[in-house]
N, C-alpha and C positions, 0 to 999 in steps of 0.2 A: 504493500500500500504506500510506503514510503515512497518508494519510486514514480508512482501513478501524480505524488505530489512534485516530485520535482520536475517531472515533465512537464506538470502543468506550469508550473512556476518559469521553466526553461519557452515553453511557447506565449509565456508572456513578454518576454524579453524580446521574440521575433516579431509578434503582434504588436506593440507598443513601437518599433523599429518598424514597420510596414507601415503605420499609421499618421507617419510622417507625411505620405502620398494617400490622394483620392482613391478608398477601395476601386477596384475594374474587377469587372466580371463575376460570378459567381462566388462567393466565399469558399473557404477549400472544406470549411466543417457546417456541418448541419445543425442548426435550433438543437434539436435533439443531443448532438452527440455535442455541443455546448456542454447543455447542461446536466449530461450525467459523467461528464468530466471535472465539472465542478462540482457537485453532490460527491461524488468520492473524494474529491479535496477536504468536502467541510467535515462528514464523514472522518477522514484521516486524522484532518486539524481540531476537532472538538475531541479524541480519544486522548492526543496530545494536550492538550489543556487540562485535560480531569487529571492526565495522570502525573502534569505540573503541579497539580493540585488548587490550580484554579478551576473553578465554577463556575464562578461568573463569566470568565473569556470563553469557556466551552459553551455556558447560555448563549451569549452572543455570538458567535461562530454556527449554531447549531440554531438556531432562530432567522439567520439573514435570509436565507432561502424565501420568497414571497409563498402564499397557502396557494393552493389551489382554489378559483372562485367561480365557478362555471355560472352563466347565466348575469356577469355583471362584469364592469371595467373594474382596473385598479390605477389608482394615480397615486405616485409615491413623492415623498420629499425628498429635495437634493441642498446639501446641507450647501455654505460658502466655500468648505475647504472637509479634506479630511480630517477626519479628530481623534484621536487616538483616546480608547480610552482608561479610565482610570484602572481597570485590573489589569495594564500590561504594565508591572512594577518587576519584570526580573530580567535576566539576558534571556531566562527561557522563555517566558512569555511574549517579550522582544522579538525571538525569533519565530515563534507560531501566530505572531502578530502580522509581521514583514510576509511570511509563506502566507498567510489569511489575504493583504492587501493584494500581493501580485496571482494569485489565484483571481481574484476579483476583477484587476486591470486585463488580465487574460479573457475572461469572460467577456469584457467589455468592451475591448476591440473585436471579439469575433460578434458582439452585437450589434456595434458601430459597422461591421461590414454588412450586415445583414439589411442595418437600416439603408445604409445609402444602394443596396440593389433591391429592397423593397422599393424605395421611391425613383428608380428608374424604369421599375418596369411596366410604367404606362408607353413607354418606347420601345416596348422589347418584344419580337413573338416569341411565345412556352416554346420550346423544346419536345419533342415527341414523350419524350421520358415525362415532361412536366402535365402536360395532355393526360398520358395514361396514367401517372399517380394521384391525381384529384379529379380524373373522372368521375367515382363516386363521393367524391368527399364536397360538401357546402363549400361554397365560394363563393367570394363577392362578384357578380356580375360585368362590374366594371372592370378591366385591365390597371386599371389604377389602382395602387396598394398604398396609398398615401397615410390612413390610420394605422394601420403596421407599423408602416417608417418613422411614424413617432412614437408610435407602442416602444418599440424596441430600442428608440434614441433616449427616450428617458428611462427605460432600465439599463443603458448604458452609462447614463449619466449616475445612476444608483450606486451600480455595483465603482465604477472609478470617476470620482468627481473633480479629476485632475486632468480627466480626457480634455484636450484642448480644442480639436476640432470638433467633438458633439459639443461641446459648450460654444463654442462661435456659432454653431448650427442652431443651435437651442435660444439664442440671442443674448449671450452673456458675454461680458468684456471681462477682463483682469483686473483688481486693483492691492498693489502688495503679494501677499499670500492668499487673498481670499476671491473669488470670483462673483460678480454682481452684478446688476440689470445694466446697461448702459446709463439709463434715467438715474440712479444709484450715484454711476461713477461719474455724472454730470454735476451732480451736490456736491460731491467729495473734491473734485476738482474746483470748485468754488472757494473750497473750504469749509465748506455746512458738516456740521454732524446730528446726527438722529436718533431721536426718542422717543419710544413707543406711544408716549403721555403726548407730547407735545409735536411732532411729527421733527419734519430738516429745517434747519434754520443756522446760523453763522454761529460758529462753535462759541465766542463769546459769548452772546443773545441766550444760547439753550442755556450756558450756565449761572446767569442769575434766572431762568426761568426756574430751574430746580431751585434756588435759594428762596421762591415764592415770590420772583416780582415777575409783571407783565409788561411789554411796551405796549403802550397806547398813545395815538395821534400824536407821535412825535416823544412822546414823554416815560416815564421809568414808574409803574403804579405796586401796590401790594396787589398778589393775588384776589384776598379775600375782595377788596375793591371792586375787579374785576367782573369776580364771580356774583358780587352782588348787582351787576347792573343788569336789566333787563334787554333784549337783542332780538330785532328782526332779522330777518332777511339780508337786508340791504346794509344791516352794520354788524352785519356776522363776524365772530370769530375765523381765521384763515390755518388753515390745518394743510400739511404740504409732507404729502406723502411721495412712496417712489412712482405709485402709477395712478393717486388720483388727488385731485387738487379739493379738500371738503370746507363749502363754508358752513359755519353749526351756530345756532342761536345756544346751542349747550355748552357743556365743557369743552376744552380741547381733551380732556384724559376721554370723555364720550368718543368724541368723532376718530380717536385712535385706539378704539374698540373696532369700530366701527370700519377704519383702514384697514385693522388683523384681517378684520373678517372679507373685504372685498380682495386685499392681494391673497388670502387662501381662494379664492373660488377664482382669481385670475388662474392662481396657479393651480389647478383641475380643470378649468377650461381648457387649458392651454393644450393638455394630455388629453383629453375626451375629444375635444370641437378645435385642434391646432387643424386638423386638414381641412377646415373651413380656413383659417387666417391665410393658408402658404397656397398658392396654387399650385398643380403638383411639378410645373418644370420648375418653379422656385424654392420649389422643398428639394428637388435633387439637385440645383444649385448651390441648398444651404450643406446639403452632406457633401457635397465634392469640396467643399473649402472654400466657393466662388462669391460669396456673399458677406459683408461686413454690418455687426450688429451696429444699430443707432437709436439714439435716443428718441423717442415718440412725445409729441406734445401730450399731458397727461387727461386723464377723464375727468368729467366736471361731477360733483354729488351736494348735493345740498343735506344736513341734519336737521330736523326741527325741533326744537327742545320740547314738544307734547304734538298730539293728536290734534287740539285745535286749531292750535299754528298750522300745524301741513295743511289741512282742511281750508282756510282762512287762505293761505298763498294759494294753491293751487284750484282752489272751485272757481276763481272767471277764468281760468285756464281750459278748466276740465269739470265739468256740472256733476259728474256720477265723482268724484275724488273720494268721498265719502266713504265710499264700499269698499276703499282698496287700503294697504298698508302699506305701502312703498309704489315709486312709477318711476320707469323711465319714461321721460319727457323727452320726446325725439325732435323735435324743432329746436330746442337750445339745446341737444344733448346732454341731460343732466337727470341721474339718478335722482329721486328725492327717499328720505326717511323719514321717522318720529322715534323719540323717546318714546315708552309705550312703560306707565305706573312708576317713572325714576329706571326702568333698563333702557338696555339696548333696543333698536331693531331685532326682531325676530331673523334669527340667521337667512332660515329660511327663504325669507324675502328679499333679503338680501342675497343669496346666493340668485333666486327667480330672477330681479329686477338687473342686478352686475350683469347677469348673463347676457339678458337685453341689450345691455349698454355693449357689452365686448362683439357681441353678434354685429351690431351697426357698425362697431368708431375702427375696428381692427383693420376692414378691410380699403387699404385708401382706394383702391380702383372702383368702389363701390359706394365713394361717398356724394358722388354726382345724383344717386340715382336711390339715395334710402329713403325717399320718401316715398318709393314705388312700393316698398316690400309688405311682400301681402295685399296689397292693393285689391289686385282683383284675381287672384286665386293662391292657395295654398295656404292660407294665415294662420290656418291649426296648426304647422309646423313651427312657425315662430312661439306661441305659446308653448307647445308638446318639448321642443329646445330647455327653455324657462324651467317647466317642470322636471324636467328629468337632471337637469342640477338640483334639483332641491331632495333628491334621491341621496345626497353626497350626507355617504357616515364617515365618521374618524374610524380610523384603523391604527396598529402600533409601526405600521411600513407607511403610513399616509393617508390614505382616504377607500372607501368603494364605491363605487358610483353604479346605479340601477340594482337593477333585481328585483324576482314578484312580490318579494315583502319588504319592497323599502318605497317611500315618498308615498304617492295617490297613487299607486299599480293594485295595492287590495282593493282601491275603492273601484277600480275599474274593473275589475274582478265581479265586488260586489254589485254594481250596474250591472255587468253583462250575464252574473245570474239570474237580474232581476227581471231581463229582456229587452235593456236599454242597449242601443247600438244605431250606429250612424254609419254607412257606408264609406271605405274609403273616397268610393268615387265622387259621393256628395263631398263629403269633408275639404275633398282636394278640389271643389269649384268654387268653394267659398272664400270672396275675398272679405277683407278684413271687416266693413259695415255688416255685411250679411252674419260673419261669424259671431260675432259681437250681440247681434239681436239674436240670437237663436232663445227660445224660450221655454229651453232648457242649461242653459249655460251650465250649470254649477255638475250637471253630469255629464256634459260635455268634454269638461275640464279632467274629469275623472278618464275620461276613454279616451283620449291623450296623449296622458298621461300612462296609460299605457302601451299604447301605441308605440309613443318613445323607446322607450323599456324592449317594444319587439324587433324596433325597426335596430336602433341598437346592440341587443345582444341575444334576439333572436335566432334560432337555426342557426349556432355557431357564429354569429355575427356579420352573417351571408348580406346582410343588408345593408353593413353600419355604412359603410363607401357608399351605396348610393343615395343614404339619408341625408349624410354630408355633403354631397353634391347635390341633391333637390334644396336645402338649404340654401345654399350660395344662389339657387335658380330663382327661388322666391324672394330673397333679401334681392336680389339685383332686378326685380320685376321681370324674369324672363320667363316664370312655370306657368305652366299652361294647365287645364284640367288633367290630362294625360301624362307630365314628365315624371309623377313617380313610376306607373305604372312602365314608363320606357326604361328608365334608369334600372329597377329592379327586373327586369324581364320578367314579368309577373303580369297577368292579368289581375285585376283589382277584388274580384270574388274568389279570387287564389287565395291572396294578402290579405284579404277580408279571413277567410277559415285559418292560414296560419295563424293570422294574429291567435284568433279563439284558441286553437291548440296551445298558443304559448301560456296563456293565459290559465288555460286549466291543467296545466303539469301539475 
């Protein structure tokens, strides 16, 4: 076994030397034969750890492995740098530490090959070999594999988060030792530094902010001051995060609750719905190395310090504001919230409503043309989008997203025992007015809601590519009653009884 680990250790050293240049061609090892290459690593290295007498380094070694989660995505966290941690205190653990990390870098350039010939091969034709081994097996319809090639980019970035070309690819710049958003390294080069309470601001300014003063209009105040003065809208507090700019009639420690919670659901978008942002010859641009990350102007969000506030701002805007808890405001681009009893926004909603905002503001070629989307067909898809973020649990590797028993997938469930059901085909001619009046809405939203959940990780995920692409079709006004049904080579009474089946597993 010993041996099986050094080898691995030894083709990380080729792999990590190969990775200098754009993968070509087919990767030499298979998905498979990845990762029962590494499964006998961690195998080897967790028996080494127990019988250092560490525990804890064998926990961790013997835990990195992701579960098995059939029926739902996985989005994980990518720390700023590696971290070494606290139980590797001896030369010995030292050294099953070091075999643990290039085990890992190994794994991670052969999935870094993977990604970047997943996302060529909307240019490529299969191979006869490629033809006769997924004959029977589910497939995404499209030649486009562009959800793979991020699947696989950000367990690349997992297992080695020193890989430098999936971190260019992924949109991260360097700064020192640690890797971060380009918007990130835009503050830092300022000289700004950042605090979860108070967001970026000029490294002096943040430190009497923690000593408990405020600046206001020019001048140096106590906190309490601050916090006692009352604030609309228009003389909001300014809260400067790395990807969205919040003004809050509340705290600023509120509205940087409230940032945690949109850059998490940035970053599970980014893994679930990236093959909406990249198009696919510029996602295999970003894995060939040909593409350099840049700073993006950030998202606008408003916090309202209560329910009547929001209510109060936004009803000559929007007459029904009433009934909702959070909106993206697509004419000015701006997320709105409420404190809701002294908390926060319901995560929730906030995951729904960001998603909204990311779906619009990500794509610039598409920013001519958002005021089409959904317009006059497919609008259930931009909701069903919304919902199926709100599916996102924590996990101890990051998050899971979908599945029949997470978000509104039971309620959809429970409609479609009840004999409620809307045909695809209806569903997909409704634009956004007509979906809106339906008089049923609220179990509308339930079927979906599940919808999502099938088109996503249904039948193996046979769909997810084309969901993502009818996405792009409706946000850019181009989906027609028919383009799911074309995208998934599916007649619509097909997709109509799969969904049912998925549903009643």
């Amino acid at each position: 076994m010993r041996a099986c680990i050094a080898g691995f250790v030894a083709a990380a050293t080729c792999c990590l030397a190969a990775a200098a240049d754009p993968p070509r061609g087919r990767p030499d090892r298979t998905l498979e034969q990845l990762d029962e290459a590494f499964a006998a690593s961690v195998r080897d290295l967790a028996r080494r750890a127990t019988a250092a007498g560490s525990e804890p380094l064998a926990a961790i070694i013997s835990e990195w492995p992701l579960p098995s989660a059939p029926g739902r995505q996985l989005a994980v966290t990518i720390p700023a740098r590696l971290e070494k941690p606290a139980a590797v205190e001896s030369p010995e653990t030292e050294s099953i530490w070091s075999d643990f990390t290039a085990a890992r870098r190994a794994r991670a350039a052969g999935l870094y090959e993977h990604a970047a010939f997943a996302a060529g091969a909307h240019d490529r034709q299969p191979t006869r070999d490629e033809l006769a081994a997924r004959a029977d097996a589910p497939r995404p319809p499209l030649e486009q594999r562009s959800c793979e090639a991020i699947r696989l980019l950000f367990l690349a970035l997992r297992d080695d988060p020193g890989h430098e070309r999936a971190r260019a690819a992924a949109g991260w710049v360097r700064r020192g030792d640690e890797w971060v958003t380009p918007e990130a390294a835009r503050h830092l080069d300022r000289g700004e530094a950042f605090d979860s309470g108070f967001g970026w601001m000029p490294a002096t300014r943040l430190a009497r902010y923690r000593a408990g003063e405020r600046y206001e209009a020019g001048r140096w105040i106590a906190a309490a001051e601050d916090d006692a003065k009352p604030r609309d809208v228009k003389h909001g507090r300014e809260y400067h995060g790395d990807h969205w700019e919040i003004v809050t009639t509340a705290s600023l420690e509120k509205a940087g609750e409230v940032a945690g919670q949109l850059e998490q659901t940035r970053t599970v978008w980014r893994q679930v719905f990236g093959a909406f942002a990249w198009e696919p010859a510029e996602l295999e641009r970003r894995l060939a190395g040909r593409v350099r990350p840049v700073a993006r102007t950030p998202h606008a969000a408003i916090l309202c310090v209560d329910r009547a506030q929001y209510v109060t701002e936004l009803e000559p805007l929007e007459p029904r504001i009433g009934m909702t808890e959070g909106i993206y405001w697509m004419p000015t681009k701006t997320v709105w919230f409420h404190l809701a009893a002294g908390d926060g926004p319901d995560p929730v909603t906030i995951r729904h409503e960001a998603a909204h905002q990311l779906f619009s503001e990500v794509r610039l070629d598409l920013d001519r043309v958002r005021h089409l989307a959904g317009e006059r067909h497919g609008f259930w898809a931009i909701e069903a989008a919304g919902c199926y973020m709100e599916s996102v649990q924590a996990a101890p590797y990051g998050w899971t997203v979908g599945g029949r028993d997470a978000g509104r997938v039971p309620a959809a469930r429970e409609r479609l025992d009840a004999g409620f059901f809307v045909p695809l085909e209806e569903l997909c001619s409704l634009g956004r007015g007509d979906f809106q009046a339906h008089d049923q809405l609220a179990d509308v939203y339930a079927q979906i809601a599940g919808l999502a959940d099938f088109f996503m990780n249904g039948e193996g995920a046979a769909y997810r590519e084309s969901f993502v692409e009818y996405l792009v079709r409706v946000y850019s006004g181009t989906a027609d009653t028919d383009t799911l049904a074309r995208l998934c080579r599916r007649s619509y009474a097909d997709l109509d009884d799969a969904y049912r089946r998925h549903l009643s597993r």
